[in-house]
VMD Tcl script that draws the C-alpha trace (Angstrom):
set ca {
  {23.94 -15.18 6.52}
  {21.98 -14.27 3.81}
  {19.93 -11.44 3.53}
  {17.33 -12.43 0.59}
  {13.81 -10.99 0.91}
  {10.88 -11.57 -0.69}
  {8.12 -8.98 -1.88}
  {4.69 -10.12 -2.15}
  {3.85 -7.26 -4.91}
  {2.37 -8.80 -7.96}
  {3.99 -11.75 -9.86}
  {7.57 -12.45 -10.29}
  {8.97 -10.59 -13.24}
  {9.30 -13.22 -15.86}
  {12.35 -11.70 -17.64}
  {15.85 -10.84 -15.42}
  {16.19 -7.90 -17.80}
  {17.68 -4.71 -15.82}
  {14.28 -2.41 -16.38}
  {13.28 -3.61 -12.96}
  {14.66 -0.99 -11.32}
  {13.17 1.83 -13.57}
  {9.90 0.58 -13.53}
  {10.01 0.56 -9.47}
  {12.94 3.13 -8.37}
  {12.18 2.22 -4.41}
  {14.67 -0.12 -2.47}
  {13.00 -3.24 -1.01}
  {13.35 -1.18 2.79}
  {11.25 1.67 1.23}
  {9.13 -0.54 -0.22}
  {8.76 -2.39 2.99}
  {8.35 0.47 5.13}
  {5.55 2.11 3.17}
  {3.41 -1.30 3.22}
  {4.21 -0.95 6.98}
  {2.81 2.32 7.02}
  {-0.33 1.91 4.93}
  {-0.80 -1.39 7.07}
  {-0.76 0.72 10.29}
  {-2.88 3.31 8.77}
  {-5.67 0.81 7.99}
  {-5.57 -0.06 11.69}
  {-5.06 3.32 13.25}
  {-7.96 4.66 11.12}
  {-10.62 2.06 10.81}
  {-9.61 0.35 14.37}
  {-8.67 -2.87 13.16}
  {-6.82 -5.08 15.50}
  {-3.04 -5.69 14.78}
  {-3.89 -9.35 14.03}
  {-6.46 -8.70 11.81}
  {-4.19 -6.68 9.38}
  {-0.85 -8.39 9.34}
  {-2.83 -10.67 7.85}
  {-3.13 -8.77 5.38}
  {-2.03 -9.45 1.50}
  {-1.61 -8.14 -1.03}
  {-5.06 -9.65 -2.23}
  {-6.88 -8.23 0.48}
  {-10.31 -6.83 -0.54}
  {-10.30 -3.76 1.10}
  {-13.36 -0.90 0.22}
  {-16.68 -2.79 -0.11}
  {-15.09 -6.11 1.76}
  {-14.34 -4.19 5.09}
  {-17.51 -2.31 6.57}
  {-15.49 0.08 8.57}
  {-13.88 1.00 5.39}
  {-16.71 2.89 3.94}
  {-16.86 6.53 2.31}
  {-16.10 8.66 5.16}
  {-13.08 6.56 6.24}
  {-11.78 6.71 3.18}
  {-11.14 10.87 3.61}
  {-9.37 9.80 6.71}
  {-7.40 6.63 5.54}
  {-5.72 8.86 2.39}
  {-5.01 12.01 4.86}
  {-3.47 9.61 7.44}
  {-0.92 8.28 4.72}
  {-0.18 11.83 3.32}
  {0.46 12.95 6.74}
  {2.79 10.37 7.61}
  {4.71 9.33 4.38}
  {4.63 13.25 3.38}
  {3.17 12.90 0.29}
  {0.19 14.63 -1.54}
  {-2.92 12.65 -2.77}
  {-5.35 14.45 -5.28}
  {-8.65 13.41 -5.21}
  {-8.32 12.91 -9.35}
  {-5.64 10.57 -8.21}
  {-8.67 8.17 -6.60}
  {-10.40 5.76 -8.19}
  {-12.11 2.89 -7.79}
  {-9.28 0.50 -8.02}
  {-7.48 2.33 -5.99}
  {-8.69 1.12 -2.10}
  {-9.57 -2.46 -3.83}
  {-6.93 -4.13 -2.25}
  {-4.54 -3.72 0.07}
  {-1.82 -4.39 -2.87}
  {-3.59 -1.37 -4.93}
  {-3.51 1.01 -1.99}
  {0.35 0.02 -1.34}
  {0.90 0.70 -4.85}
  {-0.68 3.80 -5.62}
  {1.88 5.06 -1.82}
  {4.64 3.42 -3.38}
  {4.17 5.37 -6.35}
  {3.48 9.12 -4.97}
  {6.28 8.30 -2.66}
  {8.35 8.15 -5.44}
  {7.86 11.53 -7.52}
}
mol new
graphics top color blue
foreach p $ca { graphics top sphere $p radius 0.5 }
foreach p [lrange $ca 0 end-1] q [lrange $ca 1 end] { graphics top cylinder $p $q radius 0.2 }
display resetview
């Protein structure tokens, strides 16, 4: 039985150096867990259907390419993932880049689930 998984984060790290796990200290269950999270945020929040946003990628246009996603739900989106992967978002943490995608928004959790 093997047990291999696949991460769709980003392109496959060309070198098989051992900095992989520095640059991303989270175990592929962490990983996998937050995505899971921000995925049911997106459609807890914004009332998305569960179809809709498994289909999600990491590609996924997300503010300006979904209408419910516009400012307001925004405010509700980042408090729903601070609430339940108990971490703190600053608003200088926000930018435009960050609700681009779904990948971006699973990144920018990953990462302030990390510190």
């Amino acid at each position: 039985p093997h047990h291999a998984r696949s991460l769709a984060f980003g392109p496959a790290p060309t070198n098989s150096g051992s900095n992989q796990q520095e640059e991303n200290p989270l175990v592929p269950e962490q990983a996998n867990e937050i995505e899971n999270t921000v995925r049911a945020v997106l459609r807890d929040v914004l009332g998305l259907s569960a179809e809709r946003v498994a289909a999600f990628d990491a590609e996924t246009p997300l503010f300006g390419a979904l209408p419910e996603l516009d400012s307001m739900a925004v405010a509700g989106v980042l408090t729903e993932i601070e609430d339940r992967l108990g971490i703190l978002i600053e608003d200088d943490d926000i930018d435009g880049d960050t609700l681009a995608t779904f990948g971006s928004l699973t990144r920018f959790a990953m990462g302030k689930a990390v510190h």
